[in-house]
DRENZA-403864 format. One record per residue (C-alpha): residue in three letters; x, y, z. Coordinates in steps of 0.5 Angstrom, whole numbers, plus 500, padded with zeros to 3 digits. Layout:
% DRENZA-403864
 code   x   y   z
  ALA   X   Y   Z
...
% end
This chain:
% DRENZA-403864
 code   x   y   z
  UNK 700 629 266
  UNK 695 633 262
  UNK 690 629 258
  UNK 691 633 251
  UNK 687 633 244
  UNK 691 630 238
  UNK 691 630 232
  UNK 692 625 227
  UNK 694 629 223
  UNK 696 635 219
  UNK 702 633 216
  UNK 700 627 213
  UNK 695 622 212
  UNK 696 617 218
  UNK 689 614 217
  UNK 690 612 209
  UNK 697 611 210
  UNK 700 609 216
  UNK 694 606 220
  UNK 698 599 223
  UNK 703 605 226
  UNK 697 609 229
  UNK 694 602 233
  UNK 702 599 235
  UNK 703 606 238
  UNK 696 606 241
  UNK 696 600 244
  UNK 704 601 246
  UNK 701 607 250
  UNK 705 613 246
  UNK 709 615 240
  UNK 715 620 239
  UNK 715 626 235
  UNK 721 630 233
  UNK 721 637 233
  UNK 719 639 225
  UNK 724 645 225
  UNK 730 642 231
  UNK 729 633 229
  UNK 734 633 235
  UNK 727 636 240
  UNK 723 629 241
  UNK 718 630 245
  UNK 714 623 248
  UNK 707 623 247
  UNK 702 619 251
  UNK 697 615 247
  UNK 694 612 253
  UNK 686 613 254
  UNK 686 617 261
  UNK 691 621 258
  UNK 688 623 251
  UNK 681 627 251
  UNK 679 627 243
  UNK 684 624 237
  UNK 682 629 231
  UNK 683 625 224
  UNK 685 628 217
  UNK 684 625 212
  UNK 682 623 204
  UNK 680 616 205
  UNK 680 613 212
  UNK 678 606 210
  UNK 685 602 213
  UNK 684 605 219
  UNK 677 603 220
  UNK 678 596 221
  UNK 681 599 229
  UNK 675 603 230
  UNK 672 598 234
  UNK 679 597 239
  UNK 678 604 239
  UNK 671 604 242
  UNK 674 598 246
  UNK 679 602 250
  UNK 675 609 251
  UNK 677 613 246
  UNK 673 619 243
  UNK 675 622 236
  UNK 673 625 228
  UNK 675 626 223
  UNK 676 632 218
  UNK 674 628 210
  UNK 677 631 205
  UNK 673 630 199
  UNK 673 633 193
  UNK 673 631 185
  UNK 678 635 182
  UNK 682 633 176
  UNK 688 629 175
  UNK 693 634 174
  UNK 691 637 181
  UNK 690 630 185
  UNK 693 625 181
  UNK 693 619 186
  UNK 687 619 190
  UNK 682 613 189
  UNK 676 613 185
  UNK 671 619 188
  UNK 665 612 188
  UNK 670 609 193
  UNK 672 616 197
  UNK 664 616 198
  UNK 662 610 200
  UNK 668 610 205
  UNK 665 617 208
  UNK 658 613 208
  UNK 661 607 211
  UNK 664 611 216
  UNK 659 616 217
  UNK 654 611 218
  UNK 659 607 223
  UNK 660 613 228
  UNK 655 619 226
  UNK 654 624 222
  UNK 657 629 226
  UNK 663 625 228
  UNK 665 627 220
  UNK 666 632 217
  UNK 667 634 210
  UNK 672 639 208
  UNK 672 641 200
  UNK 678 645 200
  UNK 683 647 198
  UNK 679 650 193
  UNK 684 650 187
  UNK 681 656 182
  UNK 684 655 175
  UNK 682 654 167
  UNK 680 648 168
  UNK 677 648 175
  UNK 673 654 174
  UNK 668 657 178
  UNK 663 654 174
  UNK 667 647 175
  UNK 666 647 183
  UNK 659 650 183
  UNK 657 643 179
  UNK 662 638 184
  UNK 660 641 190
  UNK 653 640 188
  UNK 653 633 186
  UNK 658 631 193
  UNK 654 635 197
  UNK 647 631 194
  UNK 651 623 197
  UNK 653 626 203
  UNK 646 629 205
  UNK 645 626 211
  UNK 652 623 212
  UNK 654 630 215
  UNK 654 636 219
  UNK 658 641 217
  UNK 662 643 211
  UNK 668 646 211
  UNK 672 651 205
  UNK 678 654 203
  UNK 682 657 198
  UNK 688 656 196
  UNK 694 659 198
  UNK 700 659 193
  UNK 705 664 197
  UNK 707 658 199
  UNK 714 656 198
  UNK 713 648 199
  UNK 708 649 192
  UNK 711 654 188
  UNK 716 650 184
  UNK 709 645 182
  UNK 705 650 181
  UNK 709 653 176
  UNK 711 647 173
  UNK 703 646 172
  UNK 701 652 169
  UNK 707 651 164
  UNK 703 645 163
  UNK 696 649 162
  UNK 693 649 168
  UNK 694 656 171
  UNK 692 658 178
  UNK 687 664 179
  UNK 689 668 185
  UNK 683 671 189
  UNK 679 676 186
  UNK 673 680 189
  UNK 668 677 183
  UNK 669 670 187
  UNK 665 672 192
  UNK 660 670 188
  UNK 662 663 188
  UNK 664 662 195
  UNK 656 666 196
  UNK 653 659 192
  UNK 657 655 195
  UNK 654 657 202
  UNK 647 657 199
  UNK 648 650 197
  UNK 650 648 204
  UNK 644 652 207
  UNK 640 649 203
  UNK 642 642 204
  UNK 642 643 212
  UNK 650 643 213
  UNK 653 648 217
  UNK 659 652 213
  UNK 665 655 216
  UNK 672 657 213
  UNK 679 653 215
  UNK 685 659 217
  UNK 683 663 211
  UNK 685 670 211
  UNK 680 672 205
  UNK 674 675 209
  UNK 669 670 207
  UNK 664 671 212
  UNK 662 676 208
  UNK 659 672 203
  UNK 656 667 209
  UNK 662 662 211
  UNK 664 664 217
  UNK 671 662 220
  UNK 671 656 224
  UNK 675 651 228
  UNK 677 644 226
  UNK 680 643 232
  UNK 674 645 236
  UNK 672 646 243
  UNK 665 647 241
  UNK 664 642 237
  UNK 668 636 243
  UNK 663 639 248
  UNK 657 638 243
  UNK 659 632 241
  UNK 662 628 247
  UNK 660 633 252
  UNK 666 635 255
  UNK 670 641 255
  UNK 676 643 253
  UNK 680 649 254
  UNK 678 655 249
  UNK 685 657 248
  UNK 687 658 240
  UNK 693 654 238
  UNK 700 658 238
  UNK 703 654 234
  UNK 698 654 228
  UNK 696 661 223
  UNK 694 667 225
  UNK 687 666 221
  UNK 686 659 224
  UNK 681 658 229
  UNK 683 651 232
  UNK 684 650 240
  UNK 691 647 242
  UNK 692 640 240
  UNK 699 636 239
  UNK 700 632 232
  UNK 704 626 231
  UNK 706 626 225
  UNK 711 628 221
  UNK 712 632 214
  UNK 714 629 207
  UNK 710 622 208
  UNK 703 623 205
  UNK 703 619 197
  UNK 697 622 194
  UNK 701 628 190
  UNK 696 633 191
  UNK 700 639 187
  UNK 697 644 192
  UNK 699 640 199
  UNK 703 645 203
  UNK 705 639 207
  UNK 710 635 202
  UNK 716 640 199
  UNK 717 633 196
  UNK 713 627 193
  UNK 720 623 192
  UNK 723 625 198
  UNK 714 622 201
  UNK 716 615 197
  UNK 722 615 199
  UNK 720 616 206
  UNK 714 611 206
  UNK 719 605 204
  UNK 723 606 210
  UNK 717 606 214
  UNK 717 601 219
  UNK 710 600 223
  UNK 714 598 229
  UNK 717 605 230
  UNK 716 610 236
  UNK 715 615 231
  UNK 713 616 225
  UNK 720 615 221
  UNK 726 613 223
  UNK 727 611 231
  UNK 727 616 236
  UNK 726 614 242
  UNK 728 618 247
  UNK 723 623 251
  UNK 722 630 252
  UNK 719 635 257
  UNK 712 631 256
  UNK 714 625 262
  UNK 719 629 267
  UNK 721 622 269
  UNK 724 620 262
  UNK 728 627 262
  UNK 735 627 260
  UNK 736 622 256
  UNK 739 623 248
  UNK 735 623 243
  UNK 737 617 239
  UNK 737 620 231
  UNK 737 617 224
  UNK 739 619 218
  UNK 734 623 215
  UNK 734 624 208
% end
């Protein structure tokens, strides 16, 4: 078997919510992940250390799984993490702790791993009356002054509201007075200030799948699954193909996620991951961190281990 990059994961935040899982399934060797689209295609991953090049994490508060970086580092693991860290308003974050508490969990970890090892996403970056231009410049500023030090690249986007997950909760917020701007040359401008402050503070800047044209104002579009950052960082290469399965803007190289959509409990209104909070509350109740997969038990493999072929995919009723 192939040893493969996975990712920890774009679907939802498995550090912040479901880190027991992730280090049972660590420790049983593999984890089930039904197909997003086709629930009755369960493909069995292996978690075994030979078998995993880098795990690639994403998250907004990491610290619950932190207490398993030692038993990580134990077995061999390699891994980073995509941060999120931004200081919107409730209405766009409703549920996230205290940005104090978000940045003393991104020093500490920093601090643990190394700063190269953590990478600080501010993004999506939601413009509106109220999160104006004006109000990032001033956020930004004030983040990137605690993480001087702490980290090596920032990474940014805009955010996308063509998409169907978050129609329906931006319309519902814009009747509720927070309307979204859609994106205008004049916010070129801004997104130029942005990278000047990264500049000025040593960080490298890159875009995230970002169909804008950024580069032009000095944010070049990056990969945040990255073959050159795992041969700088580990000092082992991995192929340069670009993941099929992911936008066409994106730049990241092929990984396998292991999570499931419509699990994540912060309630970002612009999340393109959740179609429903209720529907994540729901599905987080039914979590058991005993569980092959994610939710439910699917137990039964795919193509991914040829010796567990042909077996029948034991499906729970999913909501």
């Amino acid at each position: 078997m192939q040893a493969k990059i996975i990712s920890v994961s774009r679907r939802t935040d498995i550090p912040a919510f479901y880190a027991k899982w992730f280090i049972n399934r660590v420790r049983a060797g593999f984890c089930t992940v039904p197909n997003p689209v086709n629930p009755g295609k369960v493909a069995r991953i292996s978690l075994r250390p030979e078998d995993v090049l880098v795990f690639v994490f994403w998250t907004r508060y990491p610290k619950p799984l932190m207490e398993y970086l030692d038993e990580l580092d134990q077995k061999g693991y390699r891994y980073y993490f995509q941060f999120t860290l931004m200081d919107n308003p409730p209405e766009l974050d409703p549920k996230l702790p205290p940005l104090e508490r978000r940045l003393e969990c991104f020093k500490a970890l920093s601090e643990r791993i190394g700063s190269q090892k953590v990478i600080w996403r501010y993004d999506p970056i939601v413009l509106s009356e109220k999160t104006p231009p004006e109000f990032h410049i001033e956020r930004y500023s004030a983040i990137i002054r605690e993480l001087k030090g702490f980290t090596q690249r920032n990474v940014i986007s805009i955010v996308d509201t063509h998409y169907k997950k978050i129609k329906h909760r931006i319309s519902l917020l814009q009747k509720s007075g927070v309307r979204i701007s859609e994106w205008e040359e004049r916010f070129g401008n801004f997104v130029g200030t942005i990278a000047r402050i990264a500049r000025e503070n040593g960080l490298e800047i890159q875009s995230c799948a970002e169909d804008i044209d950024l580069g032009k104002y000095g944010v070049p579009p990056g990969k945040c699954v990255d073959d050159q950052l795992i041969e700088r960082v580990f000092g082992i290469r991995v192929p340069a193909k670009k993941d099929p399965g992911q936008r066409e803007a994106c730049g990241c190289v092929v990984s396998r996620d292991i999570g499931m959509y419509n699990t994540c409990l912060f309630g970002c209104v612009y999340c393109y991951a959740t179609s429903s909070f209720e529907k994540a509350r729901e599905n987080h109740q039914r979590h058991d961190p005993n569980s092959p997969s994610l939710l439910g038990q699917y137990k039964s493999a795919d193509e991914e281990d040829p010796a567990l072929k042909g077996g029948q995919p034991s499906l729970p009723e999913m909501s």
